[in-house]
N, C-alpha and C positions, 0 to 999 in steps of 0.2 A: 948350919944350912944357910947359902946363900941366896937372897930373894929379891936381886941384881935385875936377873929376868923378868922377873913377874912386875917391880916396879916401872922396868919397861913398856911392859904390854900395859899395864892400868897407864901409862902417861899417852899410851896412843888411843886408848878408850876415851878419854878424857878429851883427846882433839875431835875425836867421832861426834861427842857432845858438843862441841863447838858448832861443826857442821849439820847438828841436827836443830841446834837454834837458828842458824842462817834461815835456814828452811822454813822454819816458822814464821821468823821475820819477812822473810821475800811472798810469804801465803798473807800472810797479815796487808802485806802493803799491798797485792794484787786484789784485795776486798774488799780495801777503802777504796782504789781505783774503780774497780766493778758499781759500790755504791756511788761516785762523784759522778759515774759516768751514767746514771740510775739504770744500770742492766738488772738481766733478770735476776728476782732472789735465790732462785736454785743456783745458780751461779756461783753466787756468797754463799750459800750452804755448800758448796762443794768443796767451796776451799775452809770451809768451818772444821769440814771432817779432815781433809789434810792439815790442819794443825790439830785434832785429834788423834790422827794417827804418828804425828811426830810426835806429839806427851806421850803415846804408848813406846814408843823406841824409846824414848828418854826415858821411861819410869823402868823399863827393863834392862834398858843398861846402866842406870842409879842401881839397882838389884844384884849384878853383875857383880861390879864394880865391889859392893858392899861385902857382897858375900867371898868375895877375891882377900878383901880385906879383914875383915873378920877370922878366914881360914887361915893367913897369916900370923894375925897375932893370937892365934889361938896355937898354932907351933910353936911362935916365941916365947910364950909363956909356960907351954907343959913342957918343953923341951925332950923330946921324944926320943930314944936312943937311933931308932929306926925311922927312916922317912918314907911319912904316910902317902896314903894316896890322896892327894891333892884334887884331882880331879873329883873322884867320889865329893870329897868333904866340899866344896865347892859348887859343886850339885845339888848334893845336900842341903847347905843354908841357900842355895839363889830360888831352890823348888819351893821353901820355906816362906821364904817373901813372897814369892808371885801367888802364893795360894791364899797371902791375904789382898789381892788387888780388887779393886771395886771401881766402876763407873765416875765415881765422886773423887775418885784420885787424879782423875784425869783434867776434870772441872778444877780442881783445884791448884792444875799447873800455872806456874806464874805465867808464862807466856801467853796461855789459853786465857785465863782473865784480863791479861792485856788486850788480846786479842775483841771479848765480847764488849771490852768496855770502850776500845777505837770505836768498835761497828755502831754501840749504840751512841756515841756521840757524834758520829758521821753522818748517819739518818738523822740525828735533828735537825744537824747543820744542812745539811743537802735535803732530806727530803719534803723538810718541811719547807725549803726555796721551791720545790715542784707543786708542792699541795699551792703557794701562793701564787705563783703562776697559771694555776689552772682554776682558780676562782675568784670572783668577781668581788676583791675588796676595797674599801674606799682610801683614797688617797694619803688620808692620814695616818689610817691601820699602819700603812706600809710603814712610813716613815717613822710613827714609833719602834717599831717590830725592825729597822735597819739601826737604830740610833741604840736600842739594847742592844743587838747583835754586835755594834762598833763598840759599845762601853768592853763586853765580854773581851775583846781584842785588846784592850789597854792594860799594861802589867800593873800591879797594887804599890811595885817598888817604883819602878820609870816614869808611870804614868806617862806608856809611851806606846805606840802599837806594837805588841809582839812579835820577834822575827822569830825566836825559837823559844815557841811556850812550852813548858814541862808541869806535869799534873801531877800536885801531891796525893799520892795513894790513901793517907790517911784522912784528909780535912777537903780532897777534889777540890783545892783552891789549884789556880793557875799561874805561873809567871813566866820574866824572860830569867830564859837559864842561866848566861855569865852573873844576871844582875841577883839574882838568889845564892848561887854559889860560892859568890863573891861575898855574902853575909857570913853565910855558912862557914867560910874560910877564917873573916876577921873573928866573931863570937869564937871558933872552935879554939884560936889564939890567945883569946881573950879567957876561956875557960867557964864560958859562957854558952846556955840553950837559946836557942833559935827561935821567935814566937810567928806563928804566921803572919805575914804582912798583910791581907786581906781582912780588913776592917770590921770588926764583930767577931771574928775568928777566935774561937776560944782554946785552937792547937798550941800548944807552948814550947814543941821540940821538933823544931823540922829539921830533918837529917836527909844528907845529902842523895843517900840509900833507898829513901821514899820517894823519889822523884823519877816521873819517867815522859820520854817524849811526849807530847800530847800532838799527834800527826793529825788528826781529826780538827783541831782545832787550826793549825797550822795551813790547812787546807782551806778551810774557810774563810782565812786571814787573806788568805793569797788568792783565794776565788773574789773575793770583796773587792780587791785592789783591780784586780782584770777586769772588773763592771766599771 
């Protein structure tokens, strides 16, 4: 039996998944916008639910997908004189999966924890510039409260202002991203683990794979700079 086809159709599934993270990404960044811009919260909750409703496309067509693949190598292996119905048996294990789907699957898509984890570092950054503007603190508060804010902006490696900070998922330390990757690259050479560069940091394996834009922060770098 030739499965010529089908590996066709799963390579155009697969571009589908492409386009269904676009999606995500372009909701994610229109919610950091909405928070810089301090719009209303129902707002950002609007677009919370549009990236929960791209984790439900994505987690159904992971199901798809699986269950495509599964029915395949389950013909490759019994080798069946007769060719089955594919469809049924493909039904069969996709209804399989989705009957175990739960609320917390959807929480736990990577994109969607991307997502809550921009938003809440957006609102520190921003909202708490509005709480300071709208009350009455003394001159010095500020200036401490700007002079942390500017440390937070300096990478652990450059000791430089961050142009493109990225946030280890595991240790939430921060850097610039050539100048991390660029470790990452010589140790990986070397046959060598990566220790976080932020000082007390007790991570000893940062991999390139942990790393992801930190836009929340990158935004506040560049709101700092426009004052």
């Amino acid at each position: 039996i030739s499965f010529n086809c089908v590996d066709s159709s799963l390579s155009s599934l697969k571009n589908c998944q492409s386009y269904i993270n676009t999606g995500m990404d372009i909701a994610t960044h229109v919610a950091l916008d909405l928070v810089e811009s301090f719009n209303d919260v129902e707002d950002v909750n609007s677009m919370e639910n549009v990236v929960l409703e791209y984790a439900a496309m994505d987690r159904e067509l992971n199901h798809y997908m699986r269950a495509i693949e599964e029915t395949v190598n389950q013909i490759k292996r019994e080798k069946p004189e007769n060719i089955p119905d594919l469809k049924y048996l493909v039904k069969e294990k996709f209804t399989a999966l989705e009957s175990k789907n739960s609320d917390s699957d959807l929480q736990r898509n990577e994109k969607y924890v991307y997502f809550k984890d921009q938003l809440k570092q957006m609102r520190k950054q921003f909202c708490h510039q509005s709480d300071n503007d709208n009350e009455a603190i003394e001159q010095i508060d500020e200036d401490i409260a700007v002079t942390q804010s500017q440390m937070n902006f300096i990478c652990p490696i450059t000791q430089m202002e961050m142009k493109r900070p990225v946030r280890n998922k595991v240790c939430g330390h921060t850097y610039e991203e050539d100048a991390i990757l660029k470790i990452i690259q010589t140790r990986k050479q070397q046959k060598k683990k990566v220790r976080c560069p932020k000082i007390g940091c007790s991570h000893a394996d940062v991999k390139g794979s942990d790393l992801v834009p930190d836009e929340a922060l990158k935004r506040a770098i560049d709101s700092q700079n426009k004052q």
